[in-house]
MDTraj code that builds the backbone (N, CA, C; nanometers):
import mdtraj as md
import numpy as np

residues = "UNK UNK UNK UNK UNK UNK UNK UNK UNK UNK UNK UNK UNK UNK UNK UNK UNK UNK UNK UNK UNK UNK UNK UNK UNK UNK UNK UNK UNK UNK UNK UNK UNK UNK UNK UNK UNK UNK UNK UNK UNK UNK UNK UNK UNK UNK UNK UNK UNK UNK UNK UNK UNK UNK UNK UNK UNK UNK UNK UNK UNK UNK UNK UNK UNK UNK UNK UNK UNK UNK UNK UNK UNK UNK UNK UNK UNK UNK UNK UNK UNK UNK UNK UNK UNK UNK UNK UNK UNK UNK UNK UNK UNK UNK UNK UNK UNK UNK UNK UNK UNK UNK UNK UNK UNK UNK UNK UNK UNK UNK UNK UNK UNK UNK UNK UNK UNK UNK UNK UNK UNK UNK UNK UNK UNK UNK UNK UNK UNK UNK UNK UNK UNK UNK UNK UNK UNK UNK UNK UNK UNK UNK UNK UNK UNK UNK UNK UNK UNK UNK UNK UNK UNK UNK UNK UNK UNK UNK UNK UNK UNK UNK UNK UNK UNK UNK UNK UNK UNK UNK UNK UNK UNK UNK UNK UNK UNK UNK UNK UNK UNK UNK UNK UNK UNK UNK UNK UNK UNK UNK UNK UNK UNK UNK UNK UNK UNK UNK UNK UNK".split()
xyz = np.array([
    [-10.1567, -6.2981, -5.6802],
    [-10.1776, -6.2801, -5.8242],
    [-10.3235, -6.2434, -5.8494],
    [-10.3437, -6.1468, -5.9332],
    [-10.5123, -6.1037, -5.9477],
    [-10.4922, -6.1196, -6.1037],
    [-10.6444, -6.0647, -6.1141],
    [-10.6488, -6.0622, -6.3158],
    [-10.7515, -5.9497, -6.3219],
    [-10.6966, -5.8836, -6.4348],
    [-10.7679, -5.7370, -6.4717],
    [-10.8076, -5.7797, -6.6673],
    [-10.9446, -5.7125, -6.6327],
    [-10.9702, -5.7051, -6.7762],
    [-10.9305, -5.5305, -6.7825],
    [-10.9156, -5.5112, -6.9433],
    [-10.9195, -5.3889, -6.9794],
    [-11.0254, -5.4240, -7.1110],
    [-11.0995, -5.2972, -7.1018],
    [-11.2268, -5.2975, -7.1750],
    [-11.2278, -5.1971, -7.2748],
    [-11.2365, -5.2062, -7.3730],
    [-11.3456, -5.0722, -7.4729],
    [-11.4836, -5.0508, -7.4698],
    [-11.4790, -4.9707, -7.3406],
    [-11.6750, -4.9678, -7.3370],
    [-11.6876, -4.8691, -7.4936],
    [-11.7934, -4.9167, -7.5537],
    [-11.8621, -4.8045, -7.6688],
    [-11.9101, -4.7375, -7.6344],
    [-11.9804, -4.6734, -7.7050],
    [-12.0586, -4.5348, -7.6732],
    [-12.2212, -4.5905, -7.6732],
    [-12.2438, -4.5485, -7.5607],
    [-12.3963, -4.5543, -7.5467],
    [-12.4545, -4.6961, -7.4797],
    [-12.3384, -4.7067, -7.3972],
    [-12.3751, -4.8345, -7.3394],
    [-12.2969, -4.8288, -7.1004],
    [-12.3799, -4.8551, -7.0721],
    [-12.3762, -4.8464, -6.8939],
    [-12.2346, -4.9130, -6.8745],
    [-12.1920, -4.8586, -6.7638],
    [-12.0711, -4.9759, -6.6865],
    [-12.1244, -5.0155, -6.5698],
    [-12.1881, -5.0886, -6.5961],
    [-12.2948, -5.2268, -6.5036],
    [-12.3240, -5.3250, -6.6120],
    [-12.3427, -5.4255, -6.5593],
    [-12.4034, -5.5386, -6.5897],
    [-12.5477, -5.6010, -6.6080],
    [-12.6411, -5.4760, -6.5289],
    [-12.7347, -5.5087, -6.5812],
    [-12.8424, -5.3834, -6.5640],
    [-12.9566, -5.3719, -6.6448],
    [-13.0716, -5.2318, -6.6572],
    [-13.1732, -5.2766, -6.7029],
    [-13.2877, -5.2355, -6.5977],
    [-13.4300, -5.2610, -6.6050],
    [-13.4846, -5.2013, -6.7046],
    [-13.4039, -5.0727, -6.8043],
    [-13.4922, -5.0029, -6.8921],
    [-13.4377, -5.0927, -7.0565],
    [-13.3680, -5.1697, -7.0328],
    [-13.3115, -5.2201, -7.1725],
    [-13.1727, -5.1901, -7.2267],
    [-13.0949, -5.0988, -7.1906],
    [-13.0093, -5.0467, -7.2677],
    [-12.8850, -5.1342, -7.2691],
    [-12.8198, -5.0647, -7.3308],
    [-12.6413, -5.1939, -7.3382],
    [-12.5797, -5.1884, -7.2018],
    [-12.5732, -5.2833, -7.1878],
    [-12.4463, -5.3168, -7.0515],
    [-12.3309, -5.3933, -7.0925],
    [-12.2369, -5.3989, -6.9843],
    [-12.1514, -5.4942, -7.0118],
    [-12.1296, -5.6265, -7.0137],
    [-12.2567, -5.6904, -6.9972],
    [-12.2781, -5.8423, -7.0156],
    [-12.2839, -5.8447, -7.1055],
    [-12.3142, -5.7423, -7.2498],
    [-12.3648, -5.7512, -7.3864],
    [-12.1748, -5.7706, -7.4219],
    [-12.0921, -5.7314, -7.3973],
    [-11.9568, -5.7721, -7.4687],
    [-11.8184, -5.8399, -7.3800],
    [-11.8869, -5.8500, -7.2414],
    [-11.7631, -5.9933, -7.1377],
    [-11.8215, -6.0345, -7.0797],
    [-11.7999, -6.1715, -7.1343],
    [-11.8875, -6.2892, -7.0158],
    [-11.7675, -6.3663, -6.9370],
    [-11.7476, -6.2924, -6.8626],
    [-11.6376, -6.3500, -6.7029],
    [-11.7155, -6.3062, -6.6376],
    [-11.7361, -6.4110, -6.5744],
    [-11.8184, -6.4064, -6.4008],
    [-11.7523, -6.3543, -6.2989],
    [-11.8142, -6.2930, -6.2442],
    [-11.7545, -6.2711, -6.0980],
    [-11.6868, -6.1078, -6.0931],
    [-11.6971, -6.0277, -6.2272],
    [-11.5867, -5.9068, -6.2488],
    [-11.7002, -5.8237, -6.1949],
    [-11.6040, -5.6919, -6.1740],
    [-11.6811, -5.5649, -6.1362],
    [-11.5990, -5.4583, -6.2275],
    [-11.6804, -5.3750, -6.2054],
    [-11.5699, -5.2059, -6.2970],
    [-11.5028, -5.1789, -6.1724],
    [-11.3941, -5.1129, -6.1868],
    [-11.3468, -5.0142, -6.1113],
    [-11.3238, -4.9051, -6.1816],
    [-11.4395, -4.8742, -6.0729],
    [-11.4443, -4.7149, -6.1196],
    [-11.5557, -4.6881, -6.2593],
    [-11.5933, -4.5908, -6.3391],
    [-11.7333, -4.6216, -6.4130],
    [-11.6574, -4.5227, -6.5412],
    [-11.7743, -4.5321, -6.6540],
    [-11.7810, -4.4087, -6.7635],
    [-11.8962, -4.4050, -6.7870],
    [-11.8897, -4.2524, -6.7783],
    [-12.0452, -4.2350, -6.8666],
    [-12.1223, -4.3090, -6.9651],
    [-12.2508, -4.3043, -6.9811],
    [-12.3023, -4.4239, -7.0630],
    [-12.2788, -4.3003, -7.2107],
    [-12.2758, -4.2123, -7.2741],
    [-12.2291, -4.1240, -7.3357],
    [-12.0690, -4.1071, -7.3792],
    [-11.9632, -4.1694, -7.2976],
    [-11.8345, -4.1652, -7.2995],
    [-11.7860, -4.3193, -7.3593],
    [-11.6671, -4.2991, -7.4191],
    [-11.6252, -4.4110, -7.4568],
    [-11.4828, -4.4713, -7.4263],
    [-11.4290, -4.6172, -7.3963],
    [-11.2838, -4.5738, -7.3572],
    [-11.2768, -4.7166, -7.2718],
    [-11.1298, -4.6356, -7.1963],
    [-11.0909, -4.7703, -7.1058],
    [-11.1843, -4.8007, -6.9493],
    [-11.2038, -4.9018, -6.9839],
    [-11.2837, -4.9596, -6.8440],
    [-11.2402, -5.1034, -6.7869],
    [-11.1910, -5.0464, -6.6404],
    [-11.1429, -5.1736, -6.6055],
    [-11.2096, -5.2562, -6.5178],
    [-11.1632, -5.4221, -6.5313],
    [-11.2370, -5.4748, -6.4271],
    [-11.1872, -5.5805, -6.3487],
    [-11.1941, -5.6428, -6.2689],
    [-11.1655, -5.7732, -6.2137],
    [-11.2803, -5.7926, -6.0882],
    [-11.2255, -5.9305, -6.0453],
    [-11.3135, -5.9970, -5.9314],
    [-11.2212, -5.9968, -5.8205],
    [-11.1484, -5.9445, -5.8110],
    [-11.0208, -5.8973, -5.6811],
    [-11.1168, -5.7390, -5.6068],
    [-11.1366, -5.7908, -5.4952],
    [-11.2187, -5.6344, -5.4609],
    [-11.1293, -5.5485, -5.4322],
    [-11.0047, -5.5528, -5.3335],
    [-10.9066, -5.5155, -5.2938],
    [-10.7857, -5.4052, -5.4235],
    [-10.7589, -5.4945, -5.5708],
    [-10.7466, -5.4271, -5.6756],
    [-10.8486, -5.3383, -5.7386],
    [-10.9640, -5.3837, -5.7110],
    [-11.0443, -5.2624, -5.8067],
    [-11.0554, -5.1133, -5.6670],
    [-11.0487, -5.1546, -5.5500],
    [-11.0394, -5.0390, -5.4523],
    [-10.9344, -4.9250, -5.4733],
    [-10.8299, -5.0266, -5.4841],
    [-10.6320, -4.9371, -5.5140],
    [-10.6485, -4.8907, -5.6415],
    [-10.7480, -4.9688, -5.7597],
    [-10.7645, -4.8265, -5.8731],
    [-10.8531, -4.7510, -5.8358],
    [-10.9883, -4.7844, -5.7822],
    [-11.0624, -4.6893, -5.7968],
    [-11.0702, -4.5482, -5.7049],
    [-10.9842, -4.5856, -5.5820],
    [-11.0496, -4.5209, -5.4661],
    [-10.9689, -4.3269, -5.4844],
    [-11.0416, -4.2020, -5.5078],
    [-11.0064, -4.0936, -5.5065],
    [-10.8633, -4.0706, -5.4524],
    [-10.8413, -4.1240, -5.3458],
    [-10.7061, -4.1161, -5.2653],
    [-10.5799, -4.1882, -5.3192],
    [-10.5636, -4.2485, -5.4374],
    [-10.4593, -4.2972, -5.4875],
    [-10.4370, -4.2112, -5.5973],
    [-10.5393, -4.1302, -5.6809],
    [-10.5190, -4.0769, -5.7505],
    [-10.4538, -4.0650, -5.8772],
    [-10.5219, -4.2050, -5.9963],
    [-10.4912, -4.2769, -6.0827],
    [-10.5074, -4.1335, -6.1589],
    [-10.3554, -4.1053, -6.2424],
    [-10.3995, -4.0654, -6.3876],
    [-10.5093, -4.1219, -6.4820],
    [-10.6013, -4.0265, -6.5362],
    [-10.6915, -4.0915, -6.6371],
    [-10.6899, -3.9518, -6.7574],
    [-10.6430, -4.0509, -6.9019],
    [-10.6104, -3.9747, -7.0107],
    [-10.7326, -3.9926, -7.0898],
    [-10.7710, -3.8587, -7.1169],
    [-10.8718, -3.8748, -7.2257],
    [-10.8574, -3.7807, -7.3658],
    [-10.8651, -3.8341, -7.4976],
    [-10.9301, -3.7969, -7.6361],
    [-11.0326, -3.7416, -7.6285],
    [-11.0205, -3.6077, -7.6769],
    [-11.1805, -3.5169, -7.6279],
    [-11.1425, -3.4616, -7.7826],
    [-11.2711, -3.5196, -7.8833],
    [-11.3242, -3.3902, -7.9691],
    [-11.4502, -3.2809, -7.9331],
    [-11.3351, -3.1837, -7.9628],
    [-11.4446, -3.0577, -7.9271],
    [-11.5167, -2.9729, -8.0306],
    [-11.6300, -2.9231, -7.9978],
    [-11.6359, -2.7710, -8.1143],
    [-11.6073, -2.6934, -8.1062],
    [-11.5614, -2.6575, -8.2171],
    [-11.4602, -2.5306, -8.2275],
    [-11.2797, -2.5750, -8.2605],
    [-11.2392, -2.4448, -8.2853],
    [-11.0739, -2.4831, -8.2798],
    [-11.0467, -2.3978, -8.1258],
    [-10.9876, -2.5327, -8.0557],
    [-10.9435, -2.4170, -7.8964],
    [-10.8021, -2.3673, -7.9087],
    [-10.8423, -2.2381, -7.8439],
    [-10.7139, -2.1665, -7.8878],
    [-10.6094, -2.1876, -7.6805],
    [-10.5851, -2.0849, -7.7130],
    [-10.3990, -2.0950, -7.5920],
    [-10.4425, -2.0763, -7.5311],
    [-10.5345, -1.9394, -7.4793],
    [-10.5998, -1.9138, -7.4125],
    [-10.7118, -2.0138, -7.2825],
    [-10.7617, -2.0748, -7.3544],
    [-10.8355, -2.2078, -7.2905],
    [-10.7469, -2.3268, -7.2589],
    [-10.6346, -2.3540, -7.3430],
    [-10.5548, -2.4217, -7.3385],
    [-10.4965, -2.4160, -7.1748],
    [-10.4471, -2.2813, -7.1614],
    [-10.3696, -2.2690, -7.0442],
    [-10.4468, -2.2680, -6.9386],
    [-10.6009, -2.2689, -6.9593],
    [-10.6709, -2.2463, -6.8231],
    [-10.6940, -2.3733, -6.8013],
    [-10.7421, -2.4936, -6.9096],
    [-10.7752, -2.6385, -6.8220],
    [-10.6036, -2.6670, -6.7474],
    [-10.5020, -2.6020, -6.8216],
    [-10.3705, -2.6930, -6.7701],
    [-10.3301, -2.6038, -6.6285],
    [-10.4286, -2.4666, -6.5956],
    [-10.3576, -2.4290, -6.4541],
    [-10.5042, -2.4723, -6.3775],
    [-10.6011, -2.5212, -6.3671],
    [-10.7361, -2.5290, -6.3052],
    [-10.7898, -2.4542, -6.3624],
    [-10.9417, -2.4848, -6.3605],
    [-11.0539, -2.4093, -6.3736],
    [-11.1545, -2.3892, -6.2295],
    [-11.2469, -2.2877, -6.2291],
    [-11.3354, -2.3352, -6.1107],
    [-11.4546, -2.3754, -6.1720],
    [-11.5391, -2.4201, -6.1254],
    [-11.6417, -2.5097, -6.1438],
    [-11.7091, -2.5100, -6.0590],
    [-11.8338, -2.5294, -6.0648],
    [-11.9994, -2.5009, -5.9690],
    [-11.9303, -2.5856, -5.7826],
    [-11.8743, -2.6831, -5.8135],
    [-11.8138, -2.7575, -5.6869],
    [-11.6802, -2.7285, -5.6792],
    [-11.6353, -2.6000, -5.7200],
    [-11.5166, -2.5857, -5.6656],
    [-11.3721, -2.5932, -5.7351],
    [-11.2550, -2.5351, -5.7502],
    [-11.1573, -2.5340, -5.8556],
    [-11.0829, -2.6992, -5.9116],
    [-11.0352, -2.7245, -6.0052],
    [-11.0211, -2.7816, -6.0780],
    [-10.8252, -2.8398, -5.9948],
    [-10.7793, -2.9757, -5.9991],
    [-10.6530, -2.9222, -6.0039],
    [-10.6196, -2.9230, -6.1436],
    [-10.4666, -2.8353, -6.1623],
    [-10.3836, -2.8323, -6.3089],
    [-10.3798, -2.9785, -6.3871],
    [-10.4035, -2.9606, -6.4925],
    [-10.4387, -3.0662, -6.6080],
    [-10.2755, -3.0932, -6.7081],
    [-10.2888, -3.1881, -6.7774],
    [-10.2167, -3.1819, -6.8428],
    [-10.2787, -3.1807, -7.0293],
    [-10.2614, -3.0869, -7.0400],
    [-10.3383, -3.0797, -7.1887],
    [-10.2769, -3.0322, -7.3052],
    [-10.2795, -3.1216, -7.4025],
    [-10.2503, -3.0620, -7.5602],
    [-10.3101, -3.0491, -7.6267],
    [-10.2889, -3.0451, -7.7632],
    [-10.3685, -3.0487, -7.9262],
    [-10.3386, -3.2041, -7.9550],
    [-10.3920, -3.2589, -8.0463],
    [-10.3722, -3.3889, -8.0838],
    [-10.4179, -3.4073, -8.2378],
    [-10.4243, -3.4615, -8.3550],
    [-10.4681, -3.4976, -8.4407],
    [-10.5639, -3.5499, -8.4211],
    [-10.6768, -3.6325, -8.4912],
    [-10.7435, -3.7198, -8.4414],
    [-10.7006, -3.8711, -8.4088],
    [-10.6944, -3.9393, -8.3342],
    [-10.6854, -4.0399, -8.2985],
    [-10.7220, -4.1259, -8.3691],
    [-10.6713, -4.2735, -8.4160],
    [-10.6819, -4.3336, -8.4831],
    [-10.7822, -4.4806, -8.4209],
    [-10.9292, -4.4101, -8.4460],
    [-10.9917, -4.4871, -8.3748],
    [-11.1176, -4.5341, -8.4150],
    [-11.1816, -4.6108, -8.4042],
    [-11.3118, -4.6262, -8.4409],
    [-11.4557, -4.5812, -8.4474],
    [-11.4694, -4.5478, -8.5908],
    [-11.6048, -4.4213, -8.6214],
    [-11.6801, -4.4583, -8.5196],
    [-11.7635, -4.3630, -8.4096],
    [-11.8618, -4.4097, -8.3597],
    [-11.9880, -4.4383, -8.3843],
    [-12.0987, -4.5179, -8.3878],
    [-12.1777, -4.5805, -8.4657],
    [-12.2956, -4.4644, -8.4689],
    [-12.2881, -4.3379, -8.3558],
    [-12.3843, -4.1484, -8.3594],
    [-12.2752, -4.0953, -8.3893],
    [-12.2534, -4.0574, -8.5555],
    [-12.1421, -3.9792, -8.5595],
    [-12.1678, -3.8185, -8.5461],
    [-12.0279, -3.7171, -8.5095],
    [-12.0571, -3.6102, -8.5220],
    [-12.1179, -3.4982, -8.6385],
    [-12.2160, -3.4972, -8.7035],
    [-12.2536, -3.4382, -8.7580],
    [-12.1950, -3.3004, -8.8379],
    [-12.1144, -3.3001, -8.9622],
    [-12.0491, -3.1546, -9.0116],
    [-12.1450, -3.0807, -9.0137],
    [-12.2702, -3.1124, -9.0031],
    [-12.3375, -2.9818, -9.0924],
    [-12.3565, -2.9072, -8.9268],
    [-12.3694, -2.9327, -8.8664],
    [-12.4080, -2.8818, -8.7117],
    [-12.2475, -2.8614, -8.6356],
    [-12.1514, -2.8951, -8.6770],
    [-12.0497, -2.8858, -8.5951],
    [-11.9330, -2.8827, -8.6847],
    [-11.9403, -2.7891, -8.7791],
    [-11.8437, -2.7936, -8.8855],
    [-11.6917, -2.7656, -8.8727],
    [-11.6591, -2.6992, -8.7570],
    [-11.5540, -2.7200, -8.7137],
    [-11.5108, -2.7984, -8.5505],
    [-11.3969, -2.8695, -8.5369],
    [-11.3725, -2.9222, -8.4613],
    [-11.2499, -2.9523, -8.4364],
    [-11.1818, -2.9419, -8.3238],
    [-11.0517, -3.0387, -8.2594],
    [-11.0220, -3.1225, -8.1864],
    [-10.9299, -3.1614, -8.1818],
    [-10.8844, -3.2896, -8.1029],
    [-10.7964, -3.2206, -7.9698],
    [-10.8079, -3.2607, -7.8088],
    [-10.7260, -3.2262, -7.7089],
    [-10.6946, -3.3940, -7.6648],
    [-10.6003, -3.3707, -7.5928],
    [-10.5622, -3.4707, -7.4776],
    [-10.5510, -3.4429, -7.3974],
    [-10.6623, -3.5231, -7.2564],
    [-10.6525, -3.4165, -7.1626],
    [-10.6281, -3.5283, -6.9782],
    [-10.5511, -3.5205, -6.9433],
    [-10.4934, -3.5733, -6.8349],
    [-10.5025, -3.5070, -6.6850],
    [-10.6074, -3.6095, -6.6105],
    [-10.6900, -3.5389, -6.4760],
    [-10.6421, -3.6550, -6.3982],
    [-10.5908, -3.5618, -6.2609],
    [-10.6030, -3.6964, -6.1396],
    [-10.7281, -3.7190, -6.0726],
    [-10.8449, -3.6369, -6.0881],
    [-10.9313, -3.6360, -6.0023],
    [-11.0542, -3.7294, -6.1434],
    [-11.1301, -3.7483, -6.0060],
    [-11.2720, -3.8339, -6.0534],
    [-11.4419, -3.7753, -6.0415],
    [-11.4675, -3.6055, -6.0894],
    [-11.5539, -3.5609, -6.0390],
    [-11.6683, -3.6089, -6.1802],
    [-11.7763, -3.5851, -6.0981],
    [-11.9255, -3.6246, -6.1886],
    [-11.9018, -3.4967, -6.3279],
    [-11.8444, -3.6180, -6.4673],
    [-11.8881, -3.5484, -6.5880],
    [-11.7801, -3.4573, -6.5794],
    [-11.6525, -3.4592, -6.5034],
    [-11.5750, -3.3393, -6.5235],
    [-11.5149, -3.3144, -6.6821],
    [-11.4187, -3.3882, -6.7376],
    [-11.4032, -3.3214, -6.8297],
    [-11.5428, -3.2452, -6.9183],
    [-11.6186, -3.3143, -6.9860],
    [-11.7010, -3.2261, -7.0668],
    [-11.7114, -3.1016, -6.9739],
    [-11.7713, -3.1037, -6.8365],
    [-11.7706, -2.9596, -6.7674],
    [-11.6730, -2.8595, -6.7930],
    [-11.4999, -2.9015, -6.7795],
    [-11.3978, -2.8439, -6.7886],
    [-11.3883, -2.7919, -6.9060],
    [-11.4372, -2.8658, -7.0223],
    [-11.4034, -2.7917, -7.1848],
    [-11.5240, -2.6907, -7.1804],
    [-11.6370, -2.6738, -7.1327],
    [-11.7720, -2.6362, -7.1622],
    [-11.7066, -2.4809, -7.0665],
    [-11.6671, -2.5370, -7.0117],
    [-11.6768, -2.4141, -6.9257],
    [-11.5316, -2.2911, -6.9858],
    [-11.4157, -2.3563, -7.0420],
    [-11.3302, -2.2848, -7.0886],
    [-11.3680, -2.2278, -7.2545],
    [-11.5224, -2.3159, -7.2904],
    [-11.5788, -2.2176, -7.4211],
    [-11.6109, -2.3132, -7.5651],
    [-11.5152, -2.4624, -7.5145],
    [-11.5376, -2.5422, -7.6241],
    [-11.5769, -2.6842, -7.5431],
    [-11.7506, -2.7321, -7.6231],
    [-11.8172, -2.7945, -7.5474],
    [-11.7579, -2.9185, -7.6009],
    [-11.7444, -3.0655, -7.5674],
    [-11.6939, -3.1898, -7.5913],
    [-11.8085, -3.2635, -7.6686],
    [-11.7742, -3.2716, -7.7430],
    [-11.8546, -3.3486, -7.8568],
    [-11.8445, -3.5507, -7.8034],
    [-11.7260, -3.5637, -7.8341],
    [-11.6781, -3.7079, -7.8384],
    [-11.6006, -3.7124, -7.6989],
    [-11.5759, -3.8353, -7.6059],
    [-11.5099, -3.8253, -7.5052],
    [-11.4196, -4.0036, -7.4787],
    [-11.3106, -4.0247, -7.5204],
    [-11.3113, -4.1161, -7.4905],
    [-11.1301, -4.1428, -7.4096],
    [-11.1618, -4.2413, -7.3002],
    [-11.0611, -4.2622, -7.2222],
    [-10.9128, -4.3557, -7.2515],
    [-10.8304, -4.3030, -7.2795],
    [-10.7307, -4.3848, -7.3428],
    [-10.5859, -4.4194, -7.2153],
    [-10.6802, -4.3891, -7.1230],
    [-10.5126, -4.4494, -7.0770],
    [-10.6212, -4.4134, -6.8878],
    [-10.5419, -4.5327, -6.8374],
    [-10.5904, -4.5156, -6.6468],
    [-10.4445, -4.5581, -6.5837],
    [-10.3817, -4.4936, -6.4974],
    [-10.2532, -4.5071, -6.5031],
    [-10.1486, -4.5401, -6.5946],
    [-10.1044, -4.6617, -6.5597],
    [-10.0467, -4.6930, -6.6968],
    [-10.0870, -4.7912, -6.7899],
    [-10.2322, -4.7847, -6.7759],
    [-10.3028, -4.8915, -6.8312],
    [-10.3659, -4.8286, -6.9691],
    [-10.3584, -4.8761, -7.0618],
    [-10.3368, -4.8503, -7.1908],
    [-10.4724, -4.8608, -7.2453],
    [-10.5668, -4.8043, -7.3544],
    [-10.6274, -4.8302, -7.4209],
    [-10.6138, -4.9518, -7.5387],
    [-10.4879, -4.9257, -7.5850],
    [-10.4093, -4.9556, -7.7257],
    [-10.5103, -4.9614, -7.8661],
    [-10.4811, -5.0726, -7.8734],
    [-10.5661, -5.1198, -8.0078],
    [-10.7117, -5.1456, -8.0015],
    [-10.7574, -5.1492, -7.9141],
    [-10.8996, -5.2143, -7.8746],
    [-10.9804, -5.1836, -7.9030],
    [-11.0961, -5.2366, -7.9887],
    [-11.1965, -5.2070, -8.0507],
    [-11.2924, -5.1781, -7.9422],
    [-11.4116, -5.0813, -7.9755],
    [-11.5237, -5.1141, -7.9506],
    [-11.5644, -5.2455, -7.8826],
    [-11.5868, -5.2922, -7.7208],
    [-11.6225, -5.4261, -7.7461],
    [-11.5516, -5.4746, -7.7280],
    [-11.4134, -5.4919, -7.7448],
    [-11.2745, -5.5847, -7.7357],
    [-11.1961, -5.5684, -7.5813],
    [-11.2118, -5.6905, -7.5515],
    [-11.1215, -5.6446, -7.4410],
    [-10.9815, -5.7716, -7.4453],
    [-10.9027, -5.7273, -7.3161],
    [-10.7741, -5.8664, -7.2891],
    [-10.7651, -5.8228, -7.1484],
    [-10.6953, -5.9783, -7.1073],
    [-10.6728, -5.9895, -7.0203],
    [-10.5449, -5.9417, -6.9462],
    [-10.4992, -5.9147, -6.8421],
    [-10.3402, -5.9221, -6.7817],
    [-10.3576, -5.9640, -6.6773],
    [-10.2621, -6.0099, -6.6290],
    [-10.2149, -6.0914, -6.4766],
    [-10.1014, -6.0190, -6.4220],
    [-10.1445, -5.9959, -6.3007],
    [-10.0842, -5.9176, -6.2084],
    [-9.9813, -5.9591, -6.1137],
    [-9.8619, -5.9842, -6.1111],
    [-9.8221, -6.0573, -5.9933],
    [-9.7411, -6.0021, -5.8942],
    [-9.8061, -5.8418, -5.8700],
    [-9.7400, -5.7879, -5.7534],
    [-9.8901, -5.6897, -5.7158],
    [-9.8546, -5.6465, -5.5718],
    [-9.9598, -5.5505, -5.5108],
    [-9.9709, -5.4459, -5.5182],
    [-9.8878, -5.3905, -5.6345],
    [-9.9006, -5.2581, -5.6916],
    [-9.8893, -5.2634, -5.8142],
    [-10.0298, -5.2844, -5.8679],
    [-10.0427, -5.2795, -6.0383],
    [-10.0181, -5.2091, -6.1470],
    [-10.0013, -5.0790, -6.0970],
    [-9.9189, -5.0033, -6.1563],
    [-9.8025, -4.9660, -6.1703],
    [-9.7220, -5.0252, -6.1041],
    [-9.5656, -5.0557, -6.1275],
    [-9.5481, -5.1885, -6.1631],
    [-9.6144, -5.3278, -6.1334],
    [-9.5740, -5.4381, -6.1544],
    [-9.6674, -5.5337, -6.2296],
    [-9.7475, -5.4751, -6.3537],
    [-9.8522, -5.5482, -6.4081],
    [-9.7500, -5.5773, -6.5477],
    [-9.8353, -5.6960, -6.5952],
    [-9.8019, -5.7728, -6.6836],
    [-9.8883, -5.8528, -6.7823],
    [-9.8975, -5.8481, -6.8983],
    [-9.9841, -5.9101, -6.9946],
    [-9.9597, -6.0594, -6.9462],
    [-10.0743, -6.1183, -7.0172],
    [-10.0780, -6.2412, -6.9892],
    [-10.0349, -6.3346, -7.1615],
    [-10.0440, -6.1816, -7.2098],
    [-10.0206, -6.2350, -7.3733],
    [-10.2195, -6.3164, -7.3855],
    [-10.2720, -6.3111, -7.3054],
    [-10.4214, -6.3603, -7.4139],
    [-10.4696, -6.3011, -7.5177],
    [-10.5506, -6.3294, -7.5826],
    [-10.6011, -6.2619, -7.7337],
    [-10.7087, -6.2094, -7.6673],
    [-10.6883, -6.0780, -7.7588],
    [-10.8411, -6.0206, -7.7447],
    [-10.9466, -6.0764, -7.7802],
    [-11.0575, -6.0016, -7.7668],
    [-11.1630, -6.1173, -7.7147],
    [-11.2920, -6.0227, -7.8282],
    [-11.3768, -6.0637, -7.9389],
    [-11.4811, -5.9386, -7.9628],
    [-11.5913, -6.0041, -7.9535],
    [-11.7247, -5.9485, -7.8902],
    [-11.8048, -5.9778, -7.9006],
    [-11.9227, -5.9818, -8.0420],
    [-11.9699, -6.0391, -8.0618],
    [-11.9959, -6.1103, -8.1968],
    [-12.1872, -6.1133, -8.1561],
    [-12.2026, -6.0023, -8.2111],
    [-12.3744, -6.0014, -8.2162],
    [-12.4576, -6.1458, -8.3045],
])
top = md.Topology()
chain = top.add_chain()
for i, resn in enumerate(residues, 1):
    res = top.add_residue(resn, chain, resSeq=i)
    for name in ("N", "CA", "C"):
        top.add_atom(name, md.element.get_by_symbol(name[0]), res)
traj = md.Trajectory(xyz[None], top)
C-alpha cells in the first residue's frame, strides 16, 4: 500500500521544497514529510503535481519508459486554426528532434482559477483554449510545440497525469489517495480525505 498526494502547484512557484534565492516552493502549501515530486513543472506552469515518499511509485510515474499520459490546458495567442491543429496531432520537429503524434483539440476555457499574473487584453487581445495530450517528457515541450506551430502559450496548466485527475483543486489544494495495488494506474483509489488549503 503507498500514498500519493495530488497537488495544484500555482503559478510561479518551484517543484522542490526548498531555494536559496527565496521564491515559492512546495513547503509553502504541503507539510507531509518525507514526499518527493514525481516528475516536475515548470516554475511558470501550473497544474497537477504528484508526490509521495514511496521511491519505487514515484519511479513507475516518473520514469520516460512507462510513458504516463500528461494532459494539458494551454491558452494561446491567437485563434489556432486546422492547420496547426493537425501538425501538433501528427508531430512536429523541434531543435532535438520530431515530436510523437499528440492528441489535441479546441476547448472553451476551463473552469479554473484566475491566475494571480493575469493575461493581459490589451497585449494579447485575442486568444484560445487547446487540450493538448503528450506521452513524452521533453524540457518545456509543449510551449515549444505551440510556438513552433505559430501560436505561442500564454497560460499552461496540467490537468490530468495518467489517470490522475486535476479535478477541483485549487491553487494550493491538494488530497490524498491510497494505493493498494502495484500498478497505480489501473488500481488507485481515493482515500476519501479532504482537501487540504494552505492558509497564508
Amino acid at each position: 500500500m503507498s500514498t500519493l498526494y495530488l497537488l495544484h502547484k500555482p503559478y510561479r512557484m518551484l517543484s522542490q521544497f526548498t531555494d536559496k534565492q527565496g521564491r515559492a516552493t512546495l513547503a509553502d502549501v504541503i507539510d507531509v514529510p518525507g514526499v518527493y515530486a514525481a516528475g516536475r513543472l515548470d516554475y511558470d506552469s501550473e497544474g497537477l503535481l504528484l508526490l509521495s515518499d514511496d521511491g519505487s511509485l514515484i519511479h513507475r510515474i516518473a520514469h520516460p519508459r512507462h510513458k504516463q499520459p500528461k494532459t494539458y490546458w494551454v491558452q494561446l495567442e491567437g485563434q489556432i486554426n486546422d492547420e496547426a491543429m493537425n501538425a501538433l496531432k501528427n508531430g512536429v520537429t523541434l531543435k532535438d528532434g520530431p515530436t510523437q503524434p499528440a492528441k489535441a483539440r479546441r476547448i472553451a476555457p476551463p473552469a479554473i482559477a484566475l491566475r494571480d499574473s493575469r493575461i493581459d487584453p490589451k497585449r494579447h487581445p485575442t486568444t484560445s483554449w487547446l487540450e493538448l495530450t503528450i506521452s513524452e517528457g521533453r524540457n518545456r515541450q509543449v510551449r515549444r510545440m505551440t510556438a513552433h506551430v505559430g501560436f505561442p502559450t500564454l497560460r499552461l496548466i496540467r490537468a490530468a497525469i495518467g489517470t490522475w485527475q486535476l479535478g477541483d483543486l485549487a491553487p494550493g489544494e491538494w488530497r490524498k489517495q491510497t494505493l493498494h495495488a502495484p500498478r497505480p494506474t489501473k488500481s488507485s483509489k481515493r482515500s476519501g480525505a479532504p482537501r487540504h488549503r494552505h492558509s497564508k
